[in-house]
C-alpha angles and dihedrals in degrees: 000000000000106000126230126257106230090215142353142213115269104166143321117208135143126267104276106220099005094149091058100054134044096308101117096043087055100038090113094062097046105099117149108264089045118146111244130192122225108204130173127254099198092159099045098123092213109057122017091201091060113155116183123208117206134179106209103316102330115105101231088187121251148316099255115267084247096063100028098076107078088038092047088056086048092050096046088056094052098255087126089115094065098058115096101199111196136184095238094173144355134187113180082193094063125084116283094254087054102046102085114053114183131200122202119201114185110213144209124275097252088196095055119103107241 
């Protein structure tokens, strides 16, 4: 019997608009491997897809409009709880829209019969 992959690779991308949000303030706790929040930004009157990524409760900025739309339509339907968001990189040299890599595994329903 094949075994299940625990979690799989969505998308990997860097902070949009980092350098306009609380980036700076949380720079110290940034380390890769840290654990990120996706959360949606239904009301944000400039893109309807808006996904937020936050590290505790420091607003990092959002997941670019190219890559927000299939995880906004997750979100909205209450599937939050089976994203894994990661810090896969940082460079505090780079400029601000290339510091915060992220990295989004999608992972298996625990609760699912194999």
């Amino acid at each position: 019997m094949k075994k299940l992959q625990e979690r799989m690779h969505f998308a990997n991308f860097f902070i949009a608009g980092f350098n306009y949000y609380d980036g700076c303030m949380a720079w110290e706790e940034l380390k890769v491997g840290a654990k990120l929040e996706l959360v949606r930004d239904e009301y944000n009157k400039v893109d309807v897809n808006a996904v937020a990524i936050y590290c505790n409760d420091w607003k990092l900025g959002y997941v670019p409009a190219q890559e927000n739309e299939m995880l906004a339509k997750f979100l909205d339907m209450g599937y939050d709880d089976v994203f894994e968001v990661r810090v896969q990189r940082l460079n505090e040299d780079a400029h601000p829209a290339n510091q915060v890599g992220v990295i989004v595994y999608i992972n298996r329903n625990k609760n699912k019969e194999d």
